[in-house]
N, C-alpha and C positions, 0 to 999 in steps of 0.2 A: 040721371046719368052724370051731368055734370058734378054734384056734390058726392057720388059715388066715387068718381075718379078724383075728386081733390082728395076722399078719404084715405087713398088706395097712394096718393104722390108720396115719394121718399122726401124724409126733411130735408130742407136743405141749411146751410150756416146760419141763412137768417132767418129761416122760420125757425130754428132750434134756440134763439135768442127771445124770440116771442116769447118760447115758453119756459122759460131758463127761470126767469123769475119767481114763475107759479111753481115750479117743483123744488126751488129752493126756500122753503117756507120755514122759518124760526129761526131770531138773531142767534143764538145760540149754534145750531147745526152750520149754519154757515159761515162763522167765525171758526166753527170747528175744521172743517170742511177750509177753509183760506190758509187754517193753521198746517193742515194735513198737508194743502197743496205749496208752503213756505217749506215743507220739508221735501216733498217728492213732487217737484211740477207738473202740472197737467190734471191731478187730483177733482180740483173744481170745475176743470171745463170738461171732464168725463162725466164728472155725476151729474150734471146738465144735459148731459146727453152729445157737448159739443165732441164731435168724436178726431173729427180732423185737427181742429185746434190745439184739443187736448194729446191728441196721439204724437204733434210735432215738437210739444214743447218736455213730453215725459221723455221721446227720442234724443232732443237737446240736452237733458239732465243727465240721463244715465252716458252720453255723448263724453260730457264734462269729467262726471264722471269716472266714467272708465279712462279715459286720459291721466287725471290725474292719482290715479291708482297705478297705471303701469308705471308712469314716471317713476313713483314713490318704488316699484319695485323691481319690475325690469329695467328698468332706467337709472337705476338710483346712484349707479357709479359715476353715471355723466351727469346727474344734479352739481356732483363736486365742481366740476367744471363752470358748471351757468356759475356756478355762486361765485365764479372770478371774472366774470365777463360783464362788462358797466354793461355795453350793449345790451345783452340778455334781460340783465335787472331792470333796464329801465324799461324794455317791453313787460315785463313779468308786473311792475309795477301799473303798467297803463293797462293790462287786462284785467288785474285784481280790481281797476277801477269801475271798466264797463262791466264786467262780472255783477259788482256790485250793484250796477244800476240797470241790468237786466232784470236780475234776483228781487229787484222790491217794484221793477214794472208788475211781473209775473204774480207777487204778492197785492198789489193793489188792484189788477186785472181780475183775479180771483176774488175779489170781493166783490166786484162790481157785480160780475154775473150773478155769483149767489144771494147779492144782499137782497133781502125779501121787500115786496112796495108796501106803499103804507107804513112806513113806521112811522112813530111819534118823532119829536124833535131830541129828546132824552135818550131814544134808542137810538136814531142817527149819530148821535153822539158820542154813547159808547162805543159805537160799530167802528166810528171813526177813529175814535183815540187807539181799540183795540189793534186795527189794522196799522197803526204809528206807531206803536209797541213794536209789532212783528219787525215792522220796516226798519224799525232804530237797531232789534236784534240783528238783522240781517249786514247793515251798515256797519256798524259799529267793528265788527271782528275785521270786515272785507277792506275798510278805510283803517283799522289801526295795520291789516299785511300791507298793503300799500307804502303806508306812510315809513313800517320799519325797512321796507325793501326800496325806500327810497334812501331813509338815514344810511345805512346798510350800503350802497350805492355810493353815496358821498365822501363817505368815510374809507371807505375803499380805494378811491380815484385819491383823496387827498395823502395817504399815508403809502399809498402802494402806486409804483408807477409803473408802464408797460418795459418789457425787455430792450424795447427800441429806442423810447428815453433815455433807458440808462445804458447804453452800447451793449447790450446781452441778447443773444439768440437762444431762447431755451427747447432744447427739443422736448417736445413732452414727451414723447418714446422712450428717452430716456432722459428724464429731467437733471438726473445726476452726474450727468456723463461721464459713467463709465466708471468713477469715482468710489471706493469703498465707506466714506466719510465724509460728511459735509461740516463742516467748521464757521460757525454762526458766532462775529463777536457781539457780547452784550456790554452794551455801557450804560452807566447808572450817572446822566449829568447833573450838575449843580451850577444851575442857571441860576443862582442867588441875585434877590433884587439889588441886592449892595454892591453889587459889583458889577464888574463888565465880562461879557463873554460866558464860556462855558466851560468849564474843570470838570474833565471825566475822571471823579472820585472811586467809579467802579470797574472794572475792568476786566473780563471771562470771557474766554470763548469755549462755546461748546459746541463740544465735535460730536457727533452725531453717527451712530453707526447705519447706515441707510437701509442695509437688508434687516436687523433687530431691533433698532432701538435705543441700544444701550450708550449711553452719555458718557461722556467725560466733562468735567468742567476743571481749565484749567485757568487759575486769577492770578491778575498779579499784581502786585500792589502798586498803591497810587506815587507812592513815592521811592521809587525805580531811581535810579540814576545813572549817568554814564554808559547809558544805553545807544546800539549805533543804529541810525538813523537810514533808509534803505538810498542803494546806489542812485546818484544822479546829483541835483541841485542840492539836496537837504544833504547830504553828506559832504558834497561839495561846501557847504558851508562848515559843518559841523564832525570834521576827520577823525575827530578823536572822538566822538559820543557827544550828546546831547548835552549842552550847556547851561539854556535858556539866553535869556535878553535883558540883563538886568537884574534887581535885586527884586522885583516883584515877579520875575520865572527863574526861579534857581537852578530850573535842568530838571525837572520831575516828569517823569510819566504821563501825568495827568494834565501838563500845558501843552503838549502835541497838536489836541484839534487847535484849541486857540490859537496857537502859534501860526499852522498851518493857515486860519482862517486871515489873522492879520497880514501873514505874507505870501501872498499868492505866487512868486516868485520860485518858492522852494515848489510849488505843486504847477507847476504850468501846464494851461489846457485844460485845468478843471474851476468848472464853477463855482459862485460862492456859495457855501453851506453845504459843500462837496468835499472840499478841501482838505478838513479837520479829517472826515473821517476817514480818506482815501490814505491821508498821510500816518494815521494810526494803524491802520489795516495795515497795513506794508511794514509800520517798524515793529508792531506785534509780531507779525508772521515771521519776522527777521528773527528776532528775542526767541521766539517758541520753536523755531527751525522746521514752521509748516505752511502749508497753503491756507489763509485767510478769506474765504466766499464771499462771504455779506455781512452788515452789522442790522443790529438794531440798539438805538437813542431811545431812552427813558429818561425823558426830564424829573428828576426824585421831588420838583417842586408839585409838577400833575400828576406824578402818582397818587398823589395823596388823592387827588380826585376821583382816581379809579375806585382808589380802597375804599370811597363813601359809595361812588356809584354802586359797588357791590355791596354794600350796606356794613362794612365792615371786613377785618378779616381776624378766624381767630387763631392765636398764635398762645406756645406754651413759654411763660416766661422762667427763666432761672435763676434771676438775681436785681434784684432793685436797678434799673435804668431810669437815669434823669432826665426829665420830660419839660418840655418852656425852659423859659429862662426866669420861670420866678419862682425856682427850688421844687418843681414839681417832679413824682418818680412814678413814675411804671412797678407796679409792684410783682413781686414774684407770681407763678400761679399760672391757670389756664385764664386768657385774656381775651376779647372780642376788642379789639383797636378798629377806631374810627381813623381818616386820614392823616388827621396829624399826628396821630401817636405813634401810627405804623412808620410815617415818616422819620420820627424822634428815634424811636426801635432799631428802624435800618440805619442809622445814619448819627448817631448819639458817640463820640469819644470817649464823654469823662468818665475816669477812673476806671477807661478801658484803654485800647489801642486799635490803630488801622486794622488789626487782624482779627481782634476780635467781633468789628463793626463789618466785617466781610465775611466770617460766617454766618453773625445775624440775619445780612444783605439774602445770602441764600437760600436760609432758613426760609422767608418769609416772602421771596417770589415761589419757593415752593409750596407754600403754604396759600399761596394766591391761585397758584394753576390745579390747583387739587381741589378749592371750595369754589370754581368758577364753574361751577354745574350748568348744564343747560335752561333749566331753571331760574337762577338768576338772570344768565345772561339774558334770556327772555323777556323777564320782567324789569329788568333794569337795563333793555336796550338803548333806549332814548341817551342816558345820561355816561355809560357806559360806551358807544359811540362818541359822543361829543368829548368823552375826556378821554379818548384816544388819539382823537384828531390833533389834542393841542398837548399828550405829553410825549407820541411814538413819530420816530422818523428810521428810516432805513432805505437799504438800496435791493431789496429781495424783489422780484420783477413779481408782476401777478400773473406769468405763466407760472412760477412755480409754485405758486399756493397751493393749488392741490394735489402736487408730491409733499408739499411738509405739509399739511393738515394730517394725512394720513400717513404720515412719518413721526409728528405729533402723537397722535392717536399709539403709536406703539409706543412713545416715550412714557405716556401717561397708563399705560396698560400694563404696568406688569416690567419695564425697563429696566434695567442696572442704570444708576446712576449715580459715579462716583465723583468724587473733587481732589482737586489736587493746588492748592496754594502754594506759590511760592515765594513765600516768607521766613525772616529769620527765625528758628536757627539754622533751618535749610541754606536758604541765600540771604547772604548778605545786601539790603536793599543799596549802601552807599558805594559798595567793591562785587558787582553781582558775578558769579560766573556762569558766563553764557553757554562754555560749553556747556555744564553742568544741566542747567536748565533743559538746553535742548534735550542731550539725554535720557533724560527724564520725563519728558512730554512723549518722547518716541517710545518711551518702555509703555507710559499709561496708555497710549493707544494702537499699539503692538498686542493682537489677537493671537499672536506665535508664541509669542518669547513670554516665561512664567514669569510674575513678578518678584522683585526682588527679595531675597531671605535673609536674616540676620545673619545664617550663615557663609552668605556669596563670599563674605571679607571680613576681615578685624572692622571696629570702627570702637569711638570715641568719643565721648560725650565734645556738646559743640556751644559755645555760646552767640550771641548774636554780632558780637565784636569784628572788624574784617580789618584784616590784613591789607596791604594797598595794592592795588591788582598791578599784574605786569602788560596788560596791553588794551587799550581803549574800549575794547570789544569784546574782552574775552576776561581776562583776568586767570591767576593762576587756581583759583578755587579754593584757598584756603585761608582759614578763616581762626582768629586768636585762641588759643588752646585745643586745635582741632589741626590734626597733623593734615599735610597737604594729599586731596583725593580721600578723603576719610569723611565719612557723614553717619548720623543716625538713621537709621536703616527705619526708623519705625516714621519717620518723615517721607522714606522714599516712594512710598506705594498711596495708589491714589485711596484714600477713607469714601465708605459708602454716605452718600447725601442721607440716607435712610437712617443709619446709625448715627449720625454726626446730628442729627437735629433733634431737639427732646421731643417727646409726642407724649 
C-alpha cells in the first residue's frame, strides 16, 4: 500500500532534481541542451522534467523579449527620446548589466541540472570551460551595450547641456516654435598650440528648412572687416564697426570670440566660454540680417581625431595641396586622408586663398556626414565619443535633439543643399556692403521669390578692388570697375553643395 501510493505521488521540485541527473545522461547532450537553453530559457529545466522552474524562466524570456520588440517597433519613435535623456541611459545601462548577469546565472544553472554524475576529471573540464565559452558569449555583447550606453551617456551630458542651463524652454510639441527655418552657426576653430585663444577661421551658418530639409549654407569669410557689432556695450565701444585692439586684432571677423572672451565687459551676464560665442551669434545675425539659434564649435585641431576615429575620410582631390611643413603634397586623385591630412586639406592656403580653403572646408564635412554610416559609428564608438567630447562645443539644448536628429535625417535623405559665400568678387571683404549681403541671404532663403536672372538687370563684370564705403555699417556697395548696385548675377544665386564638390 505504502510503496503503491509513493508510486502513484506527483513529483515534486525536489524529487524532480533527484532525477534530473539520471535522465540527463552524455556530456554532449547536455552542453547541447545548456546551449539550447543560452538561446531560449527554460530549455534545460524542461527536459529534466523541472516544469515549474523551467515554465517561470521561458515566461521571463519571451517577457524580455517581447518588451524589447515593441520598444523597437511600436515604440520606436519615443526610443529617439530615451536616447536624449542621461536619466533613461543611465537606467538602460544598469539593466544591460543585471540583464547580463541573469543571462549567465540561467546559463550556468542549466548545466548544473543537466551535467551527468560520474564524469572523469578531463570531462569536468571540458564541461566546465564549455559552459565559460557560453557565459563569455553572453557577457561580452551585454557589457560592451552597457559600456557604450555608458560612453554614449557621458558624452552626451559633457557637450550637450539641458534647456535650463542654458535659459531655453524647448517645447517638444513644437521644438521649432513655430519657426519655418532653424539657423545653426557652424565654426571651424583654430586653437593653435602657438598661440593663445581661439580664431574662428570658419564661419556658416546653416539654415535649415524644418518641414523639407533643404539647407542653405551661408559663409562668410574670416577676414570680414568693418563689420557692426550688435546694439548695446560692443557697439558702444566700437560705433563705427569692429576695429580690433591692436596690431595683433586688426578688426577681422574671426577675433570676435576672442575678443569677446578676453572682455567680458562688452558681453555682460554671460559666462566664460559663453561669451565668444554669444557675441558672434549676434554680430553674425546682425551682417546676415537673420535670426541666429544656436552654434556648434569644431576645434579643426580635434577634428583631426574624429577623421582617424573614423578610420579616415575619402575625399576627391583636384589639384596638388601642400601637406607638413616639409614640402609634402596631397596629390590629385580619389584619396582616403587620415587626420592630419584631412586637416592640411581643409585648412592649407598656399598657392590658394581663404575662399578656396572654404569650399574645401565644405567639401569635406560633407564628405564626413555622408561616410559616417551607422556602421562605423558603431564600431568606432569608443574613440569616436571621446574625440567629440574634446573637439564639439555648442548651446543646442538636449530637449532638442530629437527634432534635429530627424531634421538631420531629411538633410541627409535626399535634401537640396545649397551654399552661398560671400566673398570677392561679390563683397568686398575690406569695404563689405551689408545692405547687399543682407539682400542676398533673404533671396537664398526666400521659398517665394525665384531666384535671381541674368536677366533681372544690366550687370558688369566686377573685380575684387572696393571703393571706400560711405557709412560704417553699410557701405555704398560699389566696388572698382563695377558701377554702383551692379554685380555678377552668376554670384548671386546660391550653387548646389552637390555640384560644387568633385565626386
Amino acid at each position: 500500500m505504502s510503496s503503491r501510493s509513493a508510486s502513484r505521488r506527483p513529483p515534486t521540485e525536489d524529487a524532480e532534481g533527484a532525477g534530473g541527473e539520471s535522465r540527463g545522461r552524455g556530456l554532449p547532450r547536455a552542453l547541447a541542451l545548456t546551449l539550447a537553453s543560452a538561446l531560449l530559457w527554460g530549455v534545460a529545466h524542461l527536459s529534466t522534467g523541472r516544469r515549474i522552474s523551467g515554465g517561470l524562466l521561458l515566461a521571463l524570456y519571451l517577457l524580455v523579449a517581447a518588451s524589447v520588440g515593441t520598444a523597437f517597433t511600436v515604440y520606436r519613435s519615443d526610443l529617439v527620446h530615451l536616447a536624449f535623456r542621461p536619466d533613461a541611459l543611465q537606467r538602460i545601462a544598469a539593466g544591460l548589466v543585471v540583464l547580463g548577469l541573469v543571462w549567465i546565472v540561467v546559463v550556468i544553472r542549466s548545466y548544473q541540472v543537466l551535467r551527468p554524475a560520474g564524469m572523469s576529471v578531463s570531462a569536468r573540464a571540458l564541461g566546465a570551460g564549455s559552459v565559460a565559452v557560453m557565459c563569455f558569449a553572453v557577457a561580452v555583447p551585454m557589457a560592451w551595450s552597457a559600456h557604450s550606453t555608458y560612453v554614449y551617456r557621458d558624452a552626451l551630458t559633457s557637450i550637450f547641456h539641458t534647456g535650463s542651463e542654458n535659459g531655453r524652454h524647448i517645447d517638444t510639441s513644437d521644438p521649432w516654435n513655430g519657426e519655418r527655418r532653424v539657423n545653426v552657426l557652424l565654426l571651424g576653430g583654430d586653437a593653435a598650440a602657438n598661440r593663445e585663444g581661439v580664431r574662428t577661421d570658419s564661419m556658416t551658418v546653416a539654415s535649415v528648412d524644418t518641414k523639407t530639409g533643404d539647407t542653405v549654407l551661408l559663409s562668410l569669410p574670416r577676414n570680414l572687416e568693418r563689420f557692426p557689432l550688435p546694439p548695446g556695450p560692443a557697439r558702444d565701444r566700437f560705433p563705427y564697426g569692429f576695429t580690433g585692439d591692436g596690431p595683433a586684432t586688426p578688426g577681422l571677423l574671426n577675433e570676435v570670440y576672442q575678443y569677446a572672451e578676453e572682455h567680458p565687459d562688452i558681453v555682460p551676464g554671460v559666462a566664460k566660454n559663453h561669451r565668444g560665442p554669444e557675441l558672434l551669434k549676434a554680430t553674425i545675425a546682425g551682417i546676415l540680417g537673420i535670426r541666429v539659434d544656436y552654434y556648434i564649435l569644431v576645434d579643426m585641431f580635434g577634428f583631426a581625431d574624429i577623421v582617424d576615429a573614423m578610420g579616415g575620410v575619402r575625399v576627391k582631390i583636384t589639384e596638388p595641396i601642400p601637406y607638413g611643413q616639409q614640402g609634402g603634397v596631397l596629390a590629385p586623385g580619389e584619396r582616403k586622408l587620415k587626420g592630419k591630412e584631412a586637416l592640411w586639406y581643409g585648412r592649407s592656403r598656399t598657392d590658394s586663398d581663404d575662399y578656396v580653403r572654404m569650399g574645401r572646408q565644405k567639401c569635406l564635412m560633407r564628405a564626413i556626414a555622408q561616410q559616417a554610416d551607422p556602421q562605423t559609428v558603431l564600431t568606432k564608438f569608443d574613440k569616436l565619443a571621446s574625440a567629440a567630447k574634446r573637439t564639439l562645443s555648442t548651446d543646442i539644448p538636449q530637449e532638442l535633439l530629437p527634432a534635429l536628429v530627424k531634421l538631420s535625417s531629411k538633410v541627409k535623405d535626399g535634401a537640396q543643399i545649397n551654399s552661398l559665400p560671400f566673398v570677392p568678387p561679390l563683397i568686398s571683404t575690406a569695404n563689405p556692403d551689408f545692405t547687399l549681403i543682407r539682400k542676398l541671404a533673404d533671396k537664398a532663403l526666400s521659398t517665394d521669390e525665384p531666384s535671381a536672372s541674368p536677366s533681372a538687370s544690366p550687370s558688369t563684370s566686377s573685380t575684387s578692388t572696393a571703393s571706400p564705403s560711405t557709412s560704417p555699417t553699410g557701405g555704398n556697395g560699389s566696388q572698382a570697375g563695377t558701377k554702383p548696385g551692379s554685380r555678377p548675377h552668376s554670384q548671386t544665386k546660391p550653387v548646389s553643395l552637390e555640384a560644387s564638390c568633385p565626386s
